[in-house]
C-alpha positions as CSV (number, residue, x, y, z in Angstrom):
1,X,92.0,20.0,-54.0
2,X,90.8,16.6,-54.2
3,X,87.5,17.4,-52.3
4,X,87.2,20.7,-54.9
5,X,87.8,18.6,-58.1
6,X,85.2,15.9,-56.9
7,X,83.0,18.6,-56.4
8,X,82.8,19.9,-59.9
9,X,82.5,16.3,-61.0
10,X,79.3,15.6,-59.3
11,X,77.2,15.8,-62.8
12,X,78.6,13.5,-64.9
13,X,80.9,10.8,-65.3
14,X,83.5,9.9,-67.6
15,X,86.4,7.3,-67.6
16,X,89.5,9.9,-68.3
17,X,88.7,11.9,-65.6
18,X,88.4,9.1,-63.3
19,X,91.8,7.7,-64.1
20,X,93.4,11.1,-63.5
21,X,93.6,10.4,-59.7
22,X,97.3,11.4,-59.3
23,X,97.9,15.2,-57.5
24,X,100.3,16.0,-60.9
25,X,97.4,15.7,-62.8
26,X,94.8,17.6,-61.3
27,X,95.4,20.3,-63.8
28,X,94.6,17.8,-66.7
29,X,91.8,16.8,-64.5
30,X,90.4,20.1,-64.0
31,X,90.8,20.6,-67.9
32,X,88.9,17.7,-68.5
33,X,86.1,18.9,-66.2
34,X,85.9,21.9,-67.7
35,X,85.7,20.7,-71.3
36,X,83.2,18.3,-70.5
37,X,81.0,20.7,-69.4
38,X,81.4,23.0,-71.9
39,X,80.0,20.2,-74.3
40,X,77.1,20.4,-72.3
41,X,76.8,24.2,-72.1
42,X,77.5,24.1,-68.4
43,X,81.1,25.6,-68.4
44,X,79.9,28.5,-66.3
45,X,79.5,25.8,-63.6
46,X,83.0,25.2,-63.0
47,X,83.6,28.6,-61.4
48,X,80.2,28.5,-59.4
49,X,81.5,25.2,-57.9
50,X,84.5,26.1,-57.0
51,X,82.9,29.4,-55.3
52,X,80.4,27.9,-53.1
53,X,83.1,25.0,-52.4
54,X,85.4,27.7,-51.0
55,X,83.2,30.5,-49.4
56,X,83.0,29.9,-45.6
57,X,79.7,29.4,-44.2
58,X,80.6,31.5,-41.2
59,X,83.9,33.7,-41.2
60,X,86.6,32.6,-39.1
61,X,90.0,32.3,-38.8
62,X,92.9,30.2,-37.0
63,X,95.0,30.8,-34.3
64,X,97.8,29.6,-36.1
65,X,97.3,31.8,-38.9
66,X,97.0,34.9,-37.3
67,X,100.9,34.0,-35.4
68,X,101.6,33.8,-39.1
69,X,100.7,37.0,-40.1
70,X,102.1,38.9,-37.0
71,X,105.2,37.2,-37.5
72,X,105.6,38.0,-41.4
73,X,105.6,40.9,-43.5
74,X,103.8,39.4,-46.9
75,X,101.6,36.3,-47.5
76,X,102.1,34.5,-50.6
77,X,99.3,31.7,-51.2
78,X,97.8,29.6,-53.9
79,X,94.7,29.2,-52.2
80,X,91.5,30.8,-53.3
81,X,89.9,31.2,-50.0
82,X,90.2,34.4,-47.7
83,X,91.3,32.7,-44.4
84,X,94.1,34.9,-44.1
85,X,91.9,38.4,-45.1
86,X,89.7,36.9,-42.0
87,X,92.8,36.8,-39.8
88,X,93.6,40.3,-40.5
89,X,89.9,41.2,-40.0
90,X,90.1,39.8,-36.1
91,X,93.2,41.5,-35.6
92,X,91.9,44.7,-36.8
93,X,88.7,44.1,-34.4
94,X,91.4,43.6,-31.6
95,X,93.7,46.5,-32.0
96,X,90.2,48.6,-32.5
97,X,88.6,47.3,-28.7
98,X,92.5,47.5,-27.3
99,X,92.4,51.4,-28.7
100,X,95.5,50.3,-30.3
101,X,95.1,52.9,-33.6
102,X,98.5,51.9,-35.5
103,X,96.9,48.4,-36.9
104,X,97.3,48.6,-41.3
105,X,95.2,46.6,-43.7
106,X,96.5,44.1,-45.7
107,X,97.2,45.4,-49.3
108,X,95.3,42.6,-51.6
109,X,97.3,41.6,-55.0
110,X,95.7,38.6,-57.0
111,X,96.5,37.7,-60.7
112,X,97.0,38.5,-63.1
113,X,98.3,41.9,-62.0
114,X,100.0,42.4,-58.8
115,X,101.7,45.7,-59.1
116,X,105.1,46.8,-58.6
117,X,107.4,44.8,-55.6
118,X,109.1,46.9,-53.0
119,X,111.4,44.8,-50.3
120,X,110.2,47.3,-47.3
121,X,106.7,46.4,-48.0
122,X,104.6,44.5,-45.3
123,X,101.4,43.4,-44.9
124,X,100.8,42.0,-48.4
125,X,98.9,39.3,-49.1
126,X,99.3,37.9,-53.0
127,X,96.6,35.6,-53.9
128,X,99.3,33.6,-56.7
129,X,96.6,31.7,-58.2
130,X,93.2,33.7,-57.8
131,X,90.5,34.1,-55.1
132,X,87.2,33.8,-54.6
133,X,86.1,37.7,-54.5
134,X,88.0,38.3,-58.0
135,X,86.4,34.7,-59.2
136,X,89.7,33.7,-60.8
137,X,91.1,30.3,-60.7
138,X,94.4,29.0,-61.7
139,X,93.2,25.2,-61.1
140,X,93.2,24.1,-65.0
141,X,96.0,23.0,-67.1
142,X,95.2,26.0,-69.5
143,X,95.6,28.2,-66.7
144,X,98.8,26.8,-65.3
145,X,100.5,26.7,-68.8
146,X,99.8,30.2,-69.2
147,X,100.8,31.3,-66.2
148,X,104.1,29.4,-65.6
149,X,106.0,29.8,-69.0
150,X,109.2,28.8,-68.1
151,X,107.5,25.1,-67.6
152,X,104.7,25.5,-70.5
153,X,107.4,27.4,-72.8
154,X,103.9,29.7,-73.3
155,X,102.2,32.6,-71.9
156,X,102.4,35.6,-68.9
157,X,104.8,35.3,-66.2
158,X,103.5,37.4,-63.5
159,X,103.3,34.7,-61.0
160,X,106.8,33.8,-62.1
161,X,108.1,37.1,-61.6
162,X,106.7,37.4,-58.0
163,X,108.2,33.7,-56.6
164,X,111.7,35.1,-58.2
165,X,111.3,38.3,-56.9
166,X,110.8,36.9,-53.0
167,X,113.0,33.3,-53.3
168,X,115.7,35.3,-53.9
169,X,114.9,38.5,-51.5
170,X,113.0,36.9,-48.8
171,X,113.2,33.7,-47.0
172,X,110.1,31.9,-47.6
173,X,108.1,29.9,-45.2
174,X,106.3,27.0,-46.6
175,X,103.2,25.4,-44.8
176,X,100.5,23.2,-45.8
177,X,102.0,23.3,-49.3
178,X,102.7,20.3,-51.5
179,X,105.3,20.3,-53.9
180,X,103.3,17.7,-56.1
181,X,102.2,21.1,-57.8
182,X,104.3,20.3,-60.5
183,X,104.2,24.0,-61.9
184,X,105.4,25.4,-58.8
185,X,108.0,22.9,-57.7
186,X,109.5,23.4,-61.8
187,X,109.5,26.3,-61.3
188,X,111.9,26.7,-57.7
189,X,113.7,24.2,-58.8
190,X,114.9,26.1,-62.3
191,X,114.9,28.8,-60.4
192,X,117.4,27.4,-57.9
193,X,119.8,26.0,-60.9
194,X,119.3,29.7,-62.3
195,X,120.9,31.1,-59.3
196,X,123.4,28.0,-59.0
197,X,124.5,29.1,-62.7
198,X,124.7,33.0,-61.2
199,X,127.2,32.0,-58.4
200,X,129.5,30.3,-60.6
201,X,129.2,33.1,-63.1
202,X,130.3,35.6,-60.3
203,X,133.3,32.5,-58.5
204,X,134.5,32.8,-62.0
205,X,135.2,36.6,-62.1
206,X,136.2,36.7,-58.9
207,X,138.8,34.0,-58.9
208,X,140.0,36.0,-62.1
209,X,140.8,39.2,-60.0
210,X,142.4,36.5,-57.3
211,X,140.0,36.9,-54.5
212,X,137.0,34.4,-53.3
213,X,133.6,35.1,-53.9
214,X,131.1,34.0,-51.0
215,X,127.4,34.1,-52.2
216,X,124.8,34.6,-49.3
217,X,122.2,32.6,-50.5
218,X,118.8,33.3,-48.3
219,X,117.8,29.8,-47.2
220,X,113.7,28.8,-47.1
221,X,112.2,26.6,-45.0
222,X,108.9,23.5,-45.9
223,X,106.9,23.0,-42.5
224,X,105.6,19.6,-42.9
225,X,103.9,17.2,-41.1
226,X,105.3,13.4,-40.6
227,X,102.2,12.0,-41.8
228,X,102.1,13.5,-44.8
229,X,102.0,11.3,-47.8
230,X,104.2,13.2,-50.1
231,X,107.0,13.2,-47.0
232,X,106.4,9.4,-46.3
233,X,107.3,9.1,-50.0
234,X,110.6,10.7,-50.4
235,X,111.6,11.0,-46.8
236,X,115.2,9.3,-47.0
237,X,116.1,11.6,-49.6
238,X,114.0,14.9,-49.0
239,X,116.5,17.0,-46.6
240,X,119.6,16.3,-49.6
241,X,117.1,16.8,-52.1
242,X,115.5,20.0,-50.7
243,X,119.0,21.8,-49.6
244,X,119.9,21.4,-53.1
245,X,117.4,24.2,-53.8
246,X,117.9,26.2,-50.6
247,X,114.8,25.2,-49.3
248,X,115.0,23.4,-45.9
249,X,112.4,21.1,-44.5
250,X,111.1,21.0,-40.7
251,X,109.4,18.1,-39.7
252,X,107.3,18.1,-37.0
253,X,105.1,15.7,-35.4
254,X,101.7,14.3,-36.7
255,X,98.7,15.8,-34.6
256,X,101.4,18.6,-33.2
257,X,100.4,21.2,-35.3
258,X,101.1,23.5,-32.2
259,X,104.6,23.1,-33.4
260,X,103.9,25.6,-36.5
261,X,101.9,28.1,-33.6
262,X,105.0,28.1,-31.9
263,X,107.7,28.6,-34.3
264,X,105.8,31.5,-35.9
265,X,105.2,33.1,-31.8
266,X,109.1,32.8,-31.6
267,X,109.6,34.4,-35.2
268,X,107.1,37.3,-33.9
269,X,109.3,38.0,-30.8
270,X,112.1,38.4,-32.7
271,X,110.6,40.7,-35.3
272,X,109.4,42.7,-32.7
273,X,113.1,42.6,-31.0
């Protein structure tokens, strides 16, 4: 994000955007970016940047990603490239050469519409905060506000309805995703308390009729690397923090990021099983 902010900054300077250098901010940075150039006329810039920032000079795709997407039904990512469309792409190539005819393609959902949910869905990918083929970006403050109204007290709540819908239906894999998106992490963590209040709400009745309610709360799980800043930050107080919310983090080595290929290979097996 840094990178794509510094890249829509290369044609002017200006002190308050310089000073907003903390991750919470980049929406306020973004913002500012995009207000400065519209003083200039240049406003149309903003998405151009980020475009040619995030479309791949060649197309290609990870090993690690594609065990993700054998090993899960839906995707749900706030990043505006198509690395994981390219993923599907090469498995679709593969199953095509292997005569395998059974392979699906992914159905594509991006904001700010994406559809009805269904729990036996699978191969789903939902681009939460816009992509580079629809040219829609949920990078500014405006945006975010808009979009998360439970934190903004304003706006649309589709991308709100889809993290409830799947945090509490689905366990949910995070990688490679920073809770210093203030937005997002505001939004699990209300969402978290909301169910809290729900269990209570139900203990209560049940304890009424004499008999003890158990809730099955689905657990969800933050790959993250050791050398990550955010983790080296809060790590003496991450795993209590985190469980608070149901979310669970793994920590795995930095430089071992074979660690992530191989929990997603075991996952597979067992999916397949």
């Amino acid at each position: 994000m840094d990178e794509l902010i510094k890249c829509c900054d290369e044609t002017f300077q200006n002190n308050k955007i310089s000073e907003l250098s903390n991750p919470e901010q980049w929406p306020e940075l973004a913002d500012c970016i995009y207000y400065e150039l519209k003083k200039n006329s240049k406003e149309r810039m903003f998405n151009t940047k980020i475009k040619e920032r995030m479309t791949p000079v060649i197309n290609t795709t990870t090993l690690s990603i594609i065990k993700v997407i054998l090993a899960t039904k839906i995707q749900l990512t706030t990043n505006f490239d198509n690395s994981i469309e390219s993923a599907y792409e090469f498995l679709e190539y593969l199953y095509k050469i292997t005569k395998n005819v059974t392979f699906n393609k992914p159905q594509i959902k991006c904001v700010p519409d994406f559809g009805a949910y269904s729990d036996n869905s699978r191969n789903i990918i939902y681009y939460l905060h816009g992509n580079i083929k629809d040219d829609i970006y949920i990078l500014r403050k405006t945006h975010y506000d808009m979009y998360y109204p439970s934190v903004s007290g304003k706006g649309n709540c589709c991308i709100e309805d889809c993290l409830k819908h799947y945090f509490k239906n689905k366990s949910i894999v995070f990688i490679g995703f920073s809770f210093s998106d203030k937005y997002i992490k505001q939004y699990v963590f209300n969402l978290s308390k909301e169910i809290e209040r729900n269990n209570m709400i139900n203990a209560n009745m049940f304890d009424q009729y004499g008999k003890v309610y158990t809730p099955e709360n689905i657990r969800h799980y933050l790959l993250i690397d050791s050398e990550n800043d955010e983790y080296k930050k809060i790590k003496d107080e991450i795993f209590n923090e985190y469980k608070d919310y149901y979310i669970y983090p793994i920590v795995y080595k930095s430089n071992k990021h074979i660690f992530i290929e191989k929990v997603f290979e075991l996952l597979s097996q067992m999916e397949s099983s």
